[in-house]
C-alpha positions as CSV (number, residue, x, y, z in Angstrom):
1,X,-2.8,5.1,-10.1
2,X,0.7,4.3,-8.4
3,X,-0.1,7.4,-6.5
4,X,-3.5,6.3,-5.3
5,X,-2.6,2.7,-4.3
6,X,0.3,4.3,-2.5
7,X,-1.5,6.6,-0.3
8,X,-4.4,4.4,0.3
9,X,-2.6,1.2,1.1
10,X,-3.1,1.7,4.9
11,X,-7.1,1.9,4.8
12,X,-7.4,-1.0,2.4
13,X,-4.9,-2.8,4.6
14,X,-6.8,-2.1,7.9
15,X,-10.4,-1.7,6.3
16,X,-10.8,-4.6,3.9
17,X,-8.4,-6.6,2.4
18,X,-7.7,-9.7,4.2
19,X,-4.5,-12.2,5.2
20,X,-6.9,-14.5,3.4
21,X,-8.6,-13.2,-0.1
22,X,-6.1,-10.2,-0.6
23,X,-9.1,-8.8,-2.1
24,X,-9.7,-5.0,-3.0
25,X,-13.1,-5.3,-4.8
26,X,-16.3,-6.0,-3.8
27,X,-18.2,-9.0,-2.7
28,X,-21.0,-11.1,-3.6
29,X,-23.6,-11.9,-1.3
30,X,-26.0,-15.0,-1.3
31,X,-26.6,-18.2,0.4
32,X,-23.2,-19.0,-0.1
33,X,-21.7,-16.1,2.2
34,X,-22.0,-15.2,5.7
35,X,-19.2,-12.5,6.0
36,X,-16.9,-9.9,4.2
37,X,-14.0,-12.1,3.2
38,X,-16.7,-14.9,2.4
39,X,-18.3,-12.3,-0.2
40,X,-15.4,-11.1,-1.8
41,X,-13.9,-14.8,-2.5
42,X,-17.3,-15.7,-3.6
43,X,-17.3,-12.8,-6.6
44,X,-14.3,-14.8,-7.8
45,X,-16.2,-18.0,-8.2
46,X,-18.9,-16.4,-9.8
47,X,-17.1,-15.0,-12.5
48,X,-14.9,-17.9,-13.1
49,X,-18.5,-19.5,-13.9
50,X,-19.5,-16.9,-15.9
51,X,-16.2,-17.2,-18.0
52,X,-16.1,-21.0,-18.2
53,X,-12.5,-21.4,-16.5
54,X,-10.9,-24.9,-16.5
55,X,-7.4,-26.0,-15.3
56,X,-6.8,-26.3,-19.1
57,X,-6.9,-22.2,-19.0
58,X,-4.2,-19.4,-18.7
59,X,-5.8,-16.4,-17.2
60,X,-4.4,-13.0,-17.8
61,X,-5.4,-10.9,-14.5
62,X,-5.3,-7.7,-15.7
63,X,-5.1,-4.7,-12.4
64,X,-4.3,-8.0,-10.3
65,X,-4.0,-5.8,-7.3
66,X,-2.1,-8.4,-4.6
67,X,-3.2,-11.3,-6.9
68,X,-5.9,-12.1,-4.8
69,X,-8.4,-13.6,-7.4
70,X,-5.0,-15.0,-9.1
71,X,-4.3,-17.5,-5.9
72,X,-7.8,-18.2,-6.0
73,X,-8.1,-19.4,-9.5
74,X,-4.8,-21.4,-9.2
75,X,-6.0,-23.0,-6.0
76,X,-9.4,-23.7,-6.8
77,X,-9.4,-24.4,-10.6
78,X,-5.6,-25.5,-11.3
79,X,-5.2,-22.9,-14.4
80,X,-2.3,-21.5,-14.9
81,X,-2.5,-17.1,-14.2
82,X,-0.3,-14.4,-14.9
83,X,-1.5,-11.0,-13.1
84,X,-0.2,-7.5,-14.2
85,X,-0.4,-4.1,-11.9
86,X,1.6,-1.0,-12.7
87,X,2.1,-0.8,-8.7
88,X,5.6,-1.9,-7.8
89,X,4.6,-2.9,-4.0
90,X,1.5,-5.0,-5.0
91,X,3.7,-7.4,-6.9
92,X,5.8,-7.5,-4.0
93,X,3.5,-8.1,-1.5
94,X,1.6,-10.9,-3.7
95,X,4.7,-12.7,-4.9
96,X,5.5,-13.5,-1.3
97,X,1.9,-14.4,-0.7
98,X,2.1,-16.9,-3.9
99,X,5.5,-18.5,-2.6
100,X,4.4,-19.0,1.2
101,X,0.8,-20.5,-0.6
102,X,3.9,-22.7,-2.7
103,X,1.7,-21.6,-6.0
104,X,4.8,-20.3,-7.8
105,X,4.6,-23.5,-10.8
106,X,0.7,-21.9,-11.2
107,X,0.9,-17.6,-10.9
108,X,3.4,-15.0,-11.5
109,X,2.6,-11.3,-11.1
110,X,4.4,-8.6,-13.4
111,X,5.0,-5.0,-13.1
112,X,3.2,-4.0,-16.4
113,X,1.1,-1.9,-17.5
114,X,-2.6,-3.1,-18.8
115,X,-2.6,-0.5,-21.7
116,X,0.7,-2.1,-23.3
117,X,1.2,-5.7,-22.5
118,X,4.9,-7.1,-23.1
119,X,3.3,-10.5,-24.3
120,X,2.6,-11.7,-27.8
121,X,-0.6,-12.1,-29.9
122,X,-3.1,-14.8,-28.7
123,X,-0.9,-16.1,-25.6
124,X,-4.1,-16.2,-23.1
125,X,-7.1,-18.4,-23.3
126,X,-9.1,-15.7,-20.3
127,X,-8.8,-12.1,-19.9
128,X,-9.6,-11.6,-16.5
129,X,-10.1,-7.2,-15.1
130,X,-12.3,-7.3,-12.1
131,X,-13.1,-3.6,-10.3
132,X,-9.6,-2.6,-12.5
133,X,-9.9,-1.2,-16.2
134,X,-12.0,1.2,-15.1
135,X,-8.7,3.4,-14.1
136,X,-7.6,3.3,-17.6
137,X,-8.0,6.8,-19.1
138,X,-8.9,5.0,-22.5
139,X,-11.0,2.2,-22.2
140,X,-11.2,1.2,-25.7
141,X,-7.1,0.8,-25.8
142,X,-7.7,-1.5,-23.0
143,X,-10.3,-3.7,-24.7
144,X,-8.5,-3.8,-28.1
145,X,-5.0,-4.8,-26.1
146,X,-7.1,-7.6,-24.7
147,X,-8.5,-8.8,-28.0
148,X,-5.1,-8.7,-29.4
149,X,-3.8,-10.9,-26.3
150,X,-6.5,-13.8,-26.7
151,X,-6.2,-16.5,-28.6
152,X,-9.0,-17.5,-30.9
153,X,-12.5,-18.5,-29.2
154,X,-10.8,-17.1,-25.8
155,X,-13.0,-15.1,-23.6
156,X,-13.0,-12.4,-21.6
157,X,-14.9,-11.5,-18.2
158,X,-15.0,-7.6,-17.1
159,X,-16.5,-6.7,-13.2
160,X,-16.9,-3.0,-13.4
161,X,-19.1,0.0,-12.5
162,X,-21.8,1.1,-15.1
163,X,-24.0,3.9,-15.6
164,X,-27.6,3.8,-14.7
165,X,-29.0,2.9,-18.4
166,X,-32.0,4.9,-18.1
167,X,-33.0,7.3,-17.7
168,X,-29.9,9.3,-19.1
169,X,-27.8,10.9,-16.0
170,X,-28.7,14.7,-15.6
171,X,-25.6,17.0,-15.5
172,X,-26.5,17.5,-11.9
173,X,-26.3,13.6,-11.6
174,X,-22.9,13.5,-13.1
175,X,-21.5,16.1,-10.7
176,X,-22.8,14.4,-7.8
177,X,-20.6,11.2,-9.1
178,X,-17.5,13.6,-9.2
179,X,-16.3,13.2,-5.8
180,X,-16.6,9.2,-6.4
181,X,-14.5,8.9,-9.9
182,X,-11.8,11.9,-8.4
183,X,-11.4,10.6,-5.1
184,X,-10.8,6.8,-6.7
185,X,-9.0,8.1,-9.3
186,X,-11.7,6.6,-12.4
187,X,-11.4,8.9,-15.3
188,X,-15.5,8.2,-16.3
189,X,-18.1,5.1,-15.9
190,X,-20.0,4.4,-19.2
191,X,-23.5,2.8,-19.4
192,X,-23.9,-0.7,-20.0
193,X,-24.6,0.0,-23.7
194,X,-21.7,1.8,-24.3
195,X,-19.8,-0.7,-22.6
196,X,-21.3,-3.4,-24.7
197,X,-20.5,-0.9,-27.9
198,X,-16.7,-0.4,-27.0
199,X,-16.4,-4.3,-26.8
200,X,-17.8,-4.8,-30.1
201,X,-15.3,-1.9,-31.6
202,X,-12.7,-4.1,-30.2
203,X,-13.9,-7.3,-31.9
204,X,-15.4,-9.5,-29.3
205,X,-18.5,-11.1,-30.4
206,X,-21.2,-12.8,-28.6
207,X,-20.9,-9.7,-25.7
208,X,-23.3,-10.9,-23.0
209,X,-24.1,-8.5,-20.1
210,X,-25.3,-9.6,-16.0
211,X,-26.4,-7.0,-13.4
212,X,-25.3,-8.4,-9.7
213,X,-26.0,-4.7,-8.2
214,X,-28.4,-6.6,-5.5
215,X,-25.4,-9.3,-4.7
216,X,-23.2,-6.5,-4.3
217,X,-24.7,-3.7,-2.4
218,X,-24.2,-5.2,0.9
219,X,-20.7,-4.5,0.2
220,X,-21.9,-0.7,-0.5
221,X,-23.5,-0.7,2.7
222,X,-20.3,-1.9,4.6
223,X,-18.2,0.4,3.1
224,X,-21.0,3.4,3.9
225,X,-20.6,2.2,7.4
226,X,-16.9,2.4,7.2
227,X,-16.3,6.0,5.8
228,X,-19.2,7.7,7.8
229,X,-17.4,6.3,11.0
230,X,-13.9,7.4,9.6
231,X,-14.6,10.2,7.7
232,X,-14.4,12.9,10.4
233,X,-10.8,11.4,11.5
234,X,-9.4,11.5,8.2
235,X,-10.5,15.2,7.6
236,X,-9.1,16.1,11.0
237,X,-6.0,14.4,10.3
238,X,-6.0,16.1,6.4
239,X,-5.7,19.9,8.7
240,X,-2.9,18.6,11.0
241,X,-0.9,17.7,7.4
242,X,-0.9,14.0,8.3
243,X,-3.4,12.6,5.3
244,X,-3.0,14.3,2.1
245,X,-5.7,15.4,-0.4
246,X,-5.7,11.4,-1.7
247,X,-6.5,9.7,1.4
248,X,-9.0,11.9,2.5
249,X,-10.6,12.2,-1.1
250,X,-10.6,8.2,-1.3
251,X,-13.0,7.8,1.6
252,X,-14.9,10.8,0.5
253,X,-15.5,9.0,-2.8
254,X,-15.9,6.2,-1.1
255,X,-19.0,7.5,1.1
256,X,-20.1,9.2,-2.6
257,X,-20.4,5.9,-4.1
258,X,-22.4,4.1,-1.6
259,X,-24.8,7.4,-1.6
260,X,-24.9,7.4,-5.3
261,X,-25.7,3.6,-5.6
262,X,-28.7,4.8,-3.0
263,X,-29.9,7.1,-5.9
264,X,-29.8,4.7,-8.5
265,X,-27.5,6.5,-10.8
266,X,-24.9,3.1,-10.9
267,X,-25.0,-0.4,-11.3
268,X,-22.4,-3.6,-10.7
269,X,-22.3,-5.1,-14.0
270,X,-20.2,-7.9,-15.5
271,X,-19.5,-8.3,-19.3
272,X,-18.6,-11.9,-20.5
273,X,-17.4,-12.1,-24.4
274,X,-15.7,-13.6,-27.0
275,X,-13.0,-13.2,-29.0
């Protein structure tokens, strides 16, 4: 994963993340939003609804990326948040962000890893992952690290990629996600259901599931727009030696995705539970 973010920090840069959200997830669209950046603050408020945050909360940000929904939920709520990312620069970059915003007394981000946390049991009231556990190569470890982490009654809120539900995805389907997962370097998507299962296995308890697909694919169609303009550079530049595999594979995925989401063989879910 340090790999990916370190050859891809250039398109996100340039591409999508802004000076103001830091964001590298998707947005949500409604009345609410008029632009990109709007969108993408916006699916930060929408989940802090969905998991109940107060300024009485301490919010683990688990893949915090720059901290981007971090600074958000210490501006706009008052909670106290402590982001993780195994990627060296991104707590670099965001710790400076969180200084100049003079948020310091609210968020800290740490260079840790979201499969073994260095915090004890029960020290967050919100586990936050939004667009991040879906790197992890074992999902359940994830989940059961973030059970361990909450304390009792705490909750947890997951944005992620699922599975189309049903029909089951043909094998033909599944290869046609391939280029998607490799190129953004996801070891596999499960269905809602399974997602809902691996939660319970954990321990959470009242596991409640939302598809936003339809708030989100706006995003999908920006990004389609992005990559179909930029994917002819980025091969050309792959042949003179000047992207490697990852770069170019990203926005390969990327235009993948959008295509796939097309087909109907994904959907934007979020999972809200309990501990």
């Amino acid at each position: 994963m340090i790999d990916y973010y370190q050859s891809t920090y250039s398109d996100y840069k340039n591409l999508w993340t802004g000076n103001r959200d830091l964001a590298i997830h998707f947005g949500y669209y409604d009345d609410k939003t008029k632009k990109h950046s709007d969108a993408v603050i916006r699916l930060n408020q929408v989940l802090a609804e969905y998991a109940k945050i107060s300024k009485d909360d301490h919010v683990l940000d688990a893949g915090c990326g720059y901290g981007g929904s971090s600074i958000w939920l210490a501006q706009n709520i008052g909670c106290k948040v402590t982001g993780i990312t195994i990627v060296p620069f991104q707590v670099e970059i965001g710790s400076r962000e969180i200084q100049n915003r003079q948020l310091s007394d609210k968020v800290e981000l740490l260079n840790q890893d979201f499969t073994n946390i260095n915090f004890p049991n029960e020290t967050f009231s919100v586990y936050w992952a939004l667009e991040s556990i879906v790197h992890a190569q074992d999902r359940s470890k994830v989940l059961s690290e973030a059970h361990r982490l909450l304390k009792k009654d705490g909750r947890l809120i997951v944005a992620e990629y699922t599975y189309r539900e049903g029909p089951s995805l043909s094998k033909a389907e599944l290869n046609y996600m391939n280029p998607w997962l490799n190129g953004w370097a996801m070891p596999q998507l499960l269905t809602k259901s399974e997602y809902e299962r691996q939660l319970a296995e954990a321990g959470f308890k009242n596991i409640k599931s939302y598809d936003i697909t339809g708030q989100v694919k706006p995003s999908l169609k920006r990004l389609k727009v992005l990559c179909t303009i930029f994917l002819p550079g980025a091969k050309l530049l792959r042949s003179l030696g000047i992207f490697n595999w990852q770069r170019t594979a990203n926005v390969e995925g990327s235009l993948r995705q959008a295509k796939a989401l097309d087909k109907g063989l994904w959907n934007y879910s979020i999972f809200v539970a309990e501990k």
